[in-house]
C-alpha positions in Angstrom: 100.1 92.4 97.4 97.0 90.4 99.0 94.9 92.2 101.7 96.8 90.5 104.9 100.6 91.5 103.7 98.9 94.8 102.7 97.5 95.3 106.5 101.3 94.4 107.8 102.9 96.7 105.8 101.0 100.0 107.0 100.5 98.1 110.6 105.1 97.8 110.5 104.7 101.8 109.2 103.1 103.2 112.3 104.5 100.6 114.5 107.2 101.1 116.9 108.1 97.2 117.1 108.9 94.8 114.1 105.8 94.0 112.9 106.5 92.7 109.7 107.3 89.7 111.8 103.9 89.2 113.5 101.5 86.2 112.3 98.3 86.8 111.1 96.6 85.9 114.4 99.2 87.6 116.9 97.5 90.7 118.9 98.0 94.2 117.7 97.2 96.1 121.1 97.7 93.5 123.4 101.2 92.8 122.8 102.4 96.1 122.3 102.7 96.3 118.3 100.5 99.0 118.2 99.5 101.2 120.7 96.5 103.7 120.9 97.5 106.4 118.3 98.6 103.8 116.1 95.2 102.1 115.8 93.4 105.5 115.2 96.1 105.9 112.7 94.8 102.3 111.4 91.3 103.0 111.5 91.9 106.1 109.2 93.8 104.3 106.6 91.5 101.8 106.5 88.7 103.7 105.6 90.7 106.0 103.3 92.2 102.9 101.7 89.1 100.2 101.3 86.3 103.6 100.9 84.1 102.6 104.1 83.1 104.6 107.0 84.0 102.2 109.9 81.2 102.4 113.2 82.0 102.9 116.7 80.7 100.2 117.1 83.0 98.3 114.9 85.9 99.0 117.0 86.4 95.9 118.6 89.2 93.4 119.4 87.2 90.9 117.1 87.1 93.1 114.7 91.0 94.9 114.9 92.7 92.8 117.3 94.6 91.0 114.5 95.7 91.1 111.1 93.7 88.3 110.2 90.9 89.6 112.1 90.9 93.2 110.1 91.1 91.5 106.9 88.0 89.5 107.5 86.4 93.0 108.7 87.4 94.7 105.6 86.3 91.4 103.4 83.4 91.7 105.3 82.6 95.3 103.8 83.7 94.9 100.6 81.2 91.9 99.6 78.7 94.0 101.9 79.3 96.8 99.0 79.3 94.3 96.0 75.6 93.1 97.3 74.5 97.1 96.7 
C-alpha cells in the first residue's frame, strides 16, 4: 500500500465522514473530516507508525492539512533519517 492510500486508510479509521473519498489535496480539519481528537489521534500514529518524534512546531496546516501534505512531512523525515 503506498504512503498516501496508507494515510487514508487510518485518516477513514478515526474519521466520522467518508474519507476514503477525499483527494489527496482536500482539507482534513477544515472541512470537517477530521476533527481535533482525530488529528491527535493522527499525530500519534504517525509517529508510532514511521518511528519519529513529530515537534510542536511541526503541527501545522502545511504540514497536516492534507493527505498529500502529511505524506510529504513524513517523506520529509524519512530521507532526513536515511542522511544519519
Amino acid at each position: 500500500m503506498d504512503l498516501r492510500n496508507k494515510i487514508r486508510s487510518f485518516v477513514a479509521s478515526v474519521s466520522s465522514s467518508a474519507a476514503t473519498d477525499i483527494d489527496n489535496d482536500d482539507a482534513l480539519l477544515d472541512t470537517g473530516v477530521i476533527d481535533s481528537v482525530a488529528m491527535i489521534e493522527l499525530v500519534v500514529w504517525v509517529e508510532e507508525e514511521f518511528g519519529f518524534s513529530i515537534e510542536i512546531d511541526e503541527l501545522t496546516q502545511d504540514n497536516f492539512g492534507t493527505i498529500d501534505r502529511l505524506a510529504k512531512f513524513i517523506e520529509s523525515h524519512d530521507s532526513e533519517s536515511a542522511k544519519r
